[in-house]
N, C-alpha and C positions, 0 to 999 in steps of 0.2 A: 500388611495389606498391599495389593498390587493393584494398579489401575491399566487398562488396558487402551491404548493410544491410537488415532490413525494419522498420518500425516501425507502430505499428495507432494508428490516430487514429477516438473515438466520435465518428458524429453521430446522429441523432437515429432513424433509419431502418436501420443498415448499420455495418459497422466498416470503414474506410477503409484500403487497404493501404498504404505508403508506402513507397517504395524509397529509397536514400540509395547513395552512394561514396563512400564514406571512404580518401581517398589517407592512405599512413602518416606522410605528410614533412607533413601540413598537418593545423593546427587545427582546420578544420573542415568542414564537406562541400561538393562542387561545388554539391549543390541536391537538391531534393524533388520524386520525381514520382509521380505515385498512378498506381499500376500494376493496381490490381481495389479491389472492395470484397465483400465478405460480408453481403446485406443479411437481415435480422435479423427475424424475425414477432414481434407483438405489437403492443402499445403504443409510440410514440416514445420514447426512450429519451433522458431530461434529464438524469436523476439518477441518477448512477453511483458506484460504488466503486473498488474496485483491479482491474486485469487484471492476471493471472499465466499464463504458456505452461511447461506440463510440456517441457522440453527434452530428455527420454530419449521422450515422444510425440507431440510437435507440437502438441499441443493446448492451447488456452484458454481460460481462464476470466474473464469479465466479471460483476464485480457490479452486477445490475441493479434497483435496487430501482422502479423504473416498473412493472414486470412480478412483484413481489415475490420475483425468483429467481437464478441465478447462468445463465449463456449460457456452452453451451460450444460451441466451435469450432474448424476444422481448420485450420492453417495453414501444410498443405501440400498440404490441396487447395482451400483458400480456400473454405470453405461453412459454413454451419452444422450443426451436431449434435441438439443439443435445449437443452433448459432446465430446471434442476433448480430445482422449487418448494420451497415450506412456509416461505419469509421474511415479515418482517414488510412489508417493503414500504415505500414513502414515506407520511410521518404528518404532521400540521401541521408538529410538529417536529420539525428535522433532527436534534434530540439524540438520539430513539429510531428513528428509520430504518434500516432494514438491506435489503440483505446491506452491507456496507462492504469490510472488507479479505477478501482469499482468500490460500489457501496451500496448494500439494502438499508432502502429509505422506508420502511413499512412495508406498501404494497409496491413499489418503486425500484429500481435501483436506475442509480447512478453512475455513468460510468464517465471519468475526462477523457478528452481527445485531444490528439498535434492540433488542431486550429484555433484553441485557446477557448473550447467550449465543454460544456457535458452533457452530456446526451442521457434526458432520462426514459425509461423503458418502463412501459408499462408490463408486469411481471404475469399480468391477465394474458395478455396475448402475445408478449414476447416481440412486442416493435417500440421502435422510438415514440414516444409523446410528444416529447419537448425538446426543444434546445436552450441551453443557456449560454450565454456570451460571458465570459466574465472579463474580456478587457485587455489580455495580453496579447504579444505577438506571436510569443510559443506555446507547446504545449502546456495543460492544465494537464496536474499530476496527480498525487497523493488523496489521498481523504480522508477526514473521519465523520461521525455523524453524534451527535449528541440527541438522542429520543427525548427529554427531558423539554430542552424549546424548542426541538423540531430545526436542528440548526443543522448545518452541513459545513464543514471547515474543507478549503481546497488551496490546495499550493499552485501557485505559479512559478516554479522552481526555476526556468530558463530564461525569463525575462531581469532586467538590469535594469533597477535594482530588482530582486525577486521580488515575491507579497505574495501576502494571503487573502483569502475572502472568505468571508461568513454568508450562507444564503440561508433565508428561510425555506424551509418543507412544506410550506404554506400555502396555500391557494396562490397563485401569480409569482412564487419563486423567486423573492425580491432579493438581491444582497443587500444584507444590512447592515454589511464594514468593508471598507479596503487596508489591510495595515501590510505595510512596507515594509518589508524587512532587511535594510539597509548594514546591518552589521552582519549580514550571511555573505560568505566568499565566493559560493559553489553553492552547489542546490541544494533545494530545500529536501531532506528525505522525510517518511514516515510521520503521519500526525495519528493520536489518538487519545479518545474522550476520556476523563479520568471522573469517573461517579461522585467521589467523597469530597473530593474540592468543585466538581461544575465546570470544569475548565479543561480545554487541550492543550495538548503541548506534543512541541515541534520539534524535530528535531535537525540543527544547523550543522553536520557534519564540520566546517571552516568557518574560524571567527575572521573576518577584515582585518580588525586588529592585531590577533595570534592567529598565525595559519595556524600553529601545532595543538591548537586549541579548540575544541567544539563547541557549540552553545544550546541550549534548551531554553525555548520560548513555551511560556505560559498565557493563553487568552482565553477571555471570557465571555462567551458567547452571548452571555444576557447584556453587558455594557458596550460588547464589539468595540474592546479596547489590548491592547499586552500589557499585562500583568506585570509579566518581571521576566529577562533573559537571567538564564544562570548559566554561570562559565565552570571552569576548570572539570569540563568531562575528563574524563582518563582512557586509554586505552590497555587492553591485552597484551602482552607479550605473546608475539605467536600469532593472536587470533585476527586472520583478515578471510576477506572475500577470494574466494581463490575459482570462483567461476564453475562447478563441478556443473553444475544443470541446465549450460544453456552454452551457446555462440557467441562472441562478440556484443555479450552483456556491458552495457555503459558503465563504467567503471571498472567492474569484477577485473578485466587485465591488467589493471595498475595494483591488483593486492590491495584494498586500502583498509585503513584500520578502521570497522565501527566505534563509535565512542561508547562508554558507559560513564551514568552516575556511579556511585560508589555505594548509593543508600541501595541500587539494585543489588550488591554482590555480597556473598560473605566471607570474608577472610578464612584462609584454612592453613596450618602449621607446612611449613616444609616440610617435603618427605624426606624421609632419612636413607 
């Protein structure tokens, strides 16, 4: 049985469609073929954020900070939509840059900004609603959203020491935790809601303690406390960021290694 895949790749002009087959009995895919692109008005587009696609509407969201705003797109009729402005934009430095991360909050999304806020958009008519402060002096990054109690997890990745905050989705948008995260070296990457435990988890590329080491933070959004760090991620041989889809990507020129758990992977026999 074959499952047939899309996957969106930025370049500079266009989002790039990409098709894939994913057979069930193999590891990995026959191969990649670019089947359309969605080409994008404005400014050439370097310096990006996080893409998210509403999966109850097709639609997607690119954070664009070249064009100071969030691109939204159809991805099922392959075109563009519009562009939802009022971000800060790209600034000398990438600490206060935004939009960065995005998120569908319901009927909402989400997007963080460089000035340490997130801008939520009403998805009715495609403008800002709201602003939230959450506190820092740099940019607000990453996110994920937990439907369950309507919670919102957001990284302060650039701030010293980093932290996270929990906000409610709630009528008045309250946060209802700050937790510090004093054992991260470097910034915080990627958070995401995990169903069967209730809880997010973070990912710390750099332990303080062990550079060579990454750590994975677990929180729980209903006590707005951390669970538990676990350490000894491991990395790839071979596998780093090597930059292929973008310009002067914050890290990607330094190669750096992602980290993985180990319960992610499955060991496989050398080849002979």
């Amino acid at each position: 049985m074959s499952t047939n895949l899309k996957a969106l790749f930025v370049t500079s002009a266009a989002l790039a469609i990409v098709a894939s087959s994913m057979v069930a009995t193999s590891a990995g895919a026959d191969g990649l073929k670019q089947v359309g692109t969605i080409p994008i008005p404005g400014n050439p587009i370097d310096q990006f954020g996080v893409i998210a696609v509403d999966q109850a509407t097709g639609l997607g969201y690119l954070a664009d900070k070249d064009n100071k705003g969030v691109v939204v797109f159809d991805t099922k009729a392959d075109k563009f939509v519009t562009r939802i402005g009022g971000f800060v934009g790209q600034t000398k430095d990438g600490n206060t840059s935004g939009p960065n991360g995005v998120v569908v909050v319901g009927s909402e999304l989400w997007a963080s900004d460089g000035d340490s806020t997130i801008k939520v958009v009403d998805l009715k008519t495609n403008t800002i609603a709201a602003t939230i402060v959450t506190g820092g002096k740099a940019r607000a990054n990453a996110m994920a959203y937990d439907p369950n109690t309507r919670t919102v997890l957001v990284a302060n990745s650039n701030d010293d020491p980093t932290f996270i905050n929990l906000i409610s989705a709630d009528a008045g948008r309250k946060i209802t935790a700050k937790i510090p995260m004093p054992d991260s070296a470097e910034n915080i990457e990627r958070s995401a809601y995990h169903a069967p435990s209730g809880t997010f988890f973070t990912v710390l590329p750099v332990s303080r303690k062990d550079p060579t080491k990454g750590l994975l933070a677990q929180t729980d959004p209903k006590s707005g406390k951390l669970v538990n760090i676990k350490s000894d991620a491991i990395i790839l041989q071979g596998v780093v960021c090597e930059a292929r889809y973008a310009k002067c990507r914050r890290f990607c020129p330094r190669a750096i290694y992602p980290y993985w758990r180990e319960i992610w992977l499955e060991r496989t026999k050398p080849s002979t």
